[in-house]
C-alpha positions in Angstrom: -20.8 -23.9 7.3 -18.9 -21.0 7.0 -21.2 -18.3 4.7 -18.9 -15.2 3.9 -22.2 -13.1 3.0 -23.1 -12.6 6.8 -19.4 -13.7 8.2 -17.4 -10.6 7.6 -17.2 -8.0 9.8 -18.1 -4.2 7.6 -18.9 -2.4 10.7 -22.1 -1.3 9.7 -22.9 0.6 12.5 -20.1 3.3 11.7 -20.4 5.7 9.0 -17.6 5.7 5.9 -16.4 8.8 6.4 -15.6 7.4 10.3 -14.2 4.4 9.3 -11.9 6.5 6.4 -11.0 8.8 9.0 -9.1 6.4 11.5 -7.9 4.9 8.4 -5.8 7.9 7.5 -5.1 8.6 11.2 -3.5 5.4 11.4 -1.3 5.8 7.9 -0.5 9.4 8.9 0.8 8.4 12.6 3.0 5.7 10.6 4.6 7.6 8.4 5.3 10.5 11.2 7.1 7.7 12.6 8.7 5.9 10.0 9.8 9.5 8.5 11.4 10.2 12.4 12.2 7.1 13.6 13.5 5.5 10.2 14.8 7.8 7.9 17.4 10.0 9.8 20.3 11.7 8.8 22.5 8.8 9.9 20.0 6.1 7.7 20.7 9.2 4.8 24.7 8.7 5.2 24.3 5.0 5.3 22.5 4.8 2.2 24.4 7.4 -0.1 27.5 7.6 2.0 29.5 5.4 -1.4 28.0 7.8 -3.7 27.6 11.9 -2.3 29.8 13.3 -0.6 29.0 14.5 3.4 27.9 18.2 2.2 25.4 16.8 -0.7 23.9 14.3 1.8 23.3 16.9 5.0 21.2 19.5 1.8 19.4 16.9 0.5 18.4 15.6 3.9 17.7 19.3 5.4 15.4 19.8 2.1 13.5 16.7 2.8 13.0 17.4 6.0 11.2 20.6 4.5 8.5 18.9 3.1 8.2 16.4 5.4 4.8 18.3 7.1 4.1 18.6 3.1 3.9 14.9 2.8 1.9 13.9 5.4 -0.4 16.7 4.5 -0.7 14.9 1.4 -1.2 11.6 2.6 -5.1 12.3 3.1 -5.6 13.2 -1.0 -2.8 10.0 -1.7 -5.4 7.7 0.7 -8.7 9.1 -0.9 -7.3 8.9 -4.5 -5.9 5.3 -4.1 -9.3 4.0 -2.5 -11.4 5.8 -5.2 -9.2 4.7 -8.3 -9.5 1.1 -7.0 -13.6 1.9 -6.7 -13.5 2.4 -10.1 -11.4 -0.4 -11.0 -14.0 -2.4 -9.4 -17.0 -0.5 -11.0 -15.8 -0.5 -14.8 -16.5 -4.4 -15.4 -19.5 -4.2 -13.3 -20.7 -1.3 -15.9 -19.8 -4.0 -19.0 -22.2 -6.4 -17.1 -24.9 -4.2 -15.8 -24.6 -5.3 -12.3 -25.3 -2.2 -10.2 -23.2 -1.5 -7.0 -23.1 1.9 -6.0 -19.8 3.5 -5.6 -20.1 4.4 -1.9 -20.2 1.1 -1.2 -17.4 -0.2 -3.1 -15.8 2.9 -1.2 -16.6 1.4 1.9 -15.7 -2.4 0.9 -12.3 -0.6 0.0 -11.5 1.8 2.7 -12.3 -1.1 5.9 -10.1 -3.8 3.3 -7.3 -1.2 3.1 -6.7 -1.5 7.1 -4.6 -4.8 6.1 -2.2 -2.6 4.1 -1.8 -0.1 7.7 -0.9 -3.6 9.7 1.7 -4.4 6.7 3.3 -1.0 7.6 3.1 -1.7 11.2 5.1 -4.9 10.5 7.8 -3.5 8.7 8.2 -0.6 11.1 8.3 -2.8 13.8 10.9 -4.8 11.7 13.1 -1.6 10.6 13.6 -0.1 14.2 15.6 -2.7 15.5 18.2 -1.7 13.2 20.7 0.9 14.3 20.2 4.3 11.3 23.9 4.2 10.6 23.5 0.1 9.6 20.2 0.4 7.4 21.0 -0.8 3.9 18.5 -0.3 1.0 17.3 -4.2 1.1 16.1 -3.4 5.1 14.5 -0.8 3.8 13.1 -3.0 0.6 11.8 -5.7 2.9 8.4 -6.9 3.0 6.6 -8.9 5.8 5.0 -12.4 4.4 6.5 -12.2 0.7 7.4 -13.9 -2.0 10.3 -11.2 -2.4 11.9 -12.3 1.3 12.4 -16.0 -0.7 14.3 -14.5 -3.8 17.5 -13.1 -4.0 17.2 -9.9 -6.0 19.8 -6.5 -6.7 17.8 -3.5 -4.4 17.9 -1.6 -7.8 15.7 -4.0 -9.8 13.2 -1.6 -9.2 10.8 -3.7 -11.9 11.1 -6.9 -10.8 10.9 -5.7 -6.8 7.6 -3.7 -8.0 6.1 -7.2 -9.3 6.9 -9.3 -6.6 5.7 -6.6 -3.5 2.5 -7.4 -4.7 2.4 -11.2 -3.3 2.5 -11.1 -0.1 -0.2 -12.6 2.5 -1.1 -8.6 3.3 -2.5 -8.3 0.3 -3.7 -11.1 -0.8 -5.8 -10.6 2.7 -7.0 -7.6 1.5 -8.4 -9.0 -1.9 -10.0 -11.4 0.2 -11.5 -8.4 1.9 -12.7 -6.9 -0.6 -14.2 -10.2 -2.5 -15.8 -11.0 0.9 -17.3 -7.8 0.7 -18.5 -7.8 -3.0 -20.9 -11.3 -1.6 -22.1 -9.3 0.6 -23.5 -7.1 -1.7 -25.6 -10.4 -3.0 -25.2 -8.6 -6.4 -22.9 -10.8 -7.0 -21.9 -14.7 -7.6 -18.7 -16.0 -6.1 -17.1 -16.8 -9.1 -18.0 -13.2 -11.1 -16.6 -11.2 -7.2 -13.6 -13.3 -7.9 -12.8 -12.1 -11.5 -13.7 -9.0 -10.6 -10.9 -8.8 -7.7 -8.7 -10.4 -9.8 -9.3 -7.8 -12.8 -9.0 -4.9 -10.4 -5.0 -6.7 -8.7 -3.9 -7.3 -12.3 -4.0 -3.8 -13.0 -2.6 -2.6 -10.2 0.8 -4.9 -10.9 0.3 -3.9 -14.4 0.2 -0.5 -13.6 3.2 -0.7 -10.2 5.4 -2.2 -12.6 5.3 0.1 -15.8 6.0 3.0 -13.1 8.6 1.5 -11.7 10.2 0.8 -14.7 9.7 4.3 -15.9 11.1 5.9 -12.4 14.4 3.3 -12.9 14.8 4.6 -16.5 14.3 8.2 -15.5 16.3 8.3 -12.6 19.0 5.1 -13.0 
């Protein structure tokens, strides 16, 4: 009988900040290449080419390409900062019920559970460079492996509704599974309070993703 307590693999011979590190080696080598690969100057024409003129499209392009080296110098605080807010996610109904789990280890459940979400952007990389830059449309680039949104038909600018539905897709519902798995293994926990405790912890997230992106629509629509 399958017993998730000794089944899952935490690679407990490798030290977090080891297993963090080739973590954000792996998101920083995909966004080098989605940001080269992906987003060019001819994806940039094909996306605003209705809407700016050539002149406005080349500027804003040039000045993105200026901080590209600033957002991937970035990615390590975005990585550490995502894994860590979800840590506490995890920790604050633990508190309410006294269970003790220290927070390096619900680091650790977090950071080796979050290497699902560097295949999920291996998948649509793989998917997106097919596709010739000058054909890219705003739904390629809105497409996510193994959801729910691939099954609906909705406008690229529902930017509310599209932050809902990312969220349920087998990626991630993998990497609750991950992290639940890894919350047994604790043996701090029973099965059903892990699950509720996941659950808690993906409800704010959606909670949270879709409030933003409703606020970015308004602010920028």
């Amino acid at each position: 009988m399958w017993n998730p307590a000794v089944a899952a693999p935490a690679w407990p011979h490798v030290k977090t900040r080891y297993v963090f590190l080739i973590l954000l080696l792996c998101e920083m080598s995909l966004s080098w290449q989605y940001q080269t690969h992906i987003m060019t100057q001819d994806a940039f024409y094909a996306l605003y080419g209705d809407r700016l003129d050539a002149q406005r499209i080349a500027d804003m392009f040039d000045l993105l390409k200026q901080f590209q080296l600033w957002g991937l110098g970035l990615i390590p605080l975005f990585i550490c900062f995502r894994v860590a807010f979800l840590a506490l996610l995890l920790q604050m109904p633990l508190v309410f019920r006294f269970i003790d789990i220290p927070f390096r280890d619900l680091f650790r459940i977090l950071t080796v559970s979050s290497f699902l979400f560097v295949a999920f952007e291996l998948v649509r990389l793989l998917y997106l460079l097919p596709i010739p830059s000058a054909m890219v449309t705003l739904q390629d680039l809105n497409w996510m492996p193994l959801s729910l949104l691939n099954l609906v038909a909705l406008d690229p600018e529902a930017r509310g509704a599209l932050a809902f539905l990312s969220h349920f897709n087998l990626f991630e519902i993998g990497f609750l599974g991950l992290v639940y798995v890894g919350l047994i293994r604790t043996r701090k926990l029973k099965k059903l309070d892990a699950g509720l405790v996941v659950f808690l912890m993906w409800l704010m997230v959606i909670i949270m993703h879709w409030i933003l992106a409703l606020y970015f629509a308004r602010l920028y629509g």
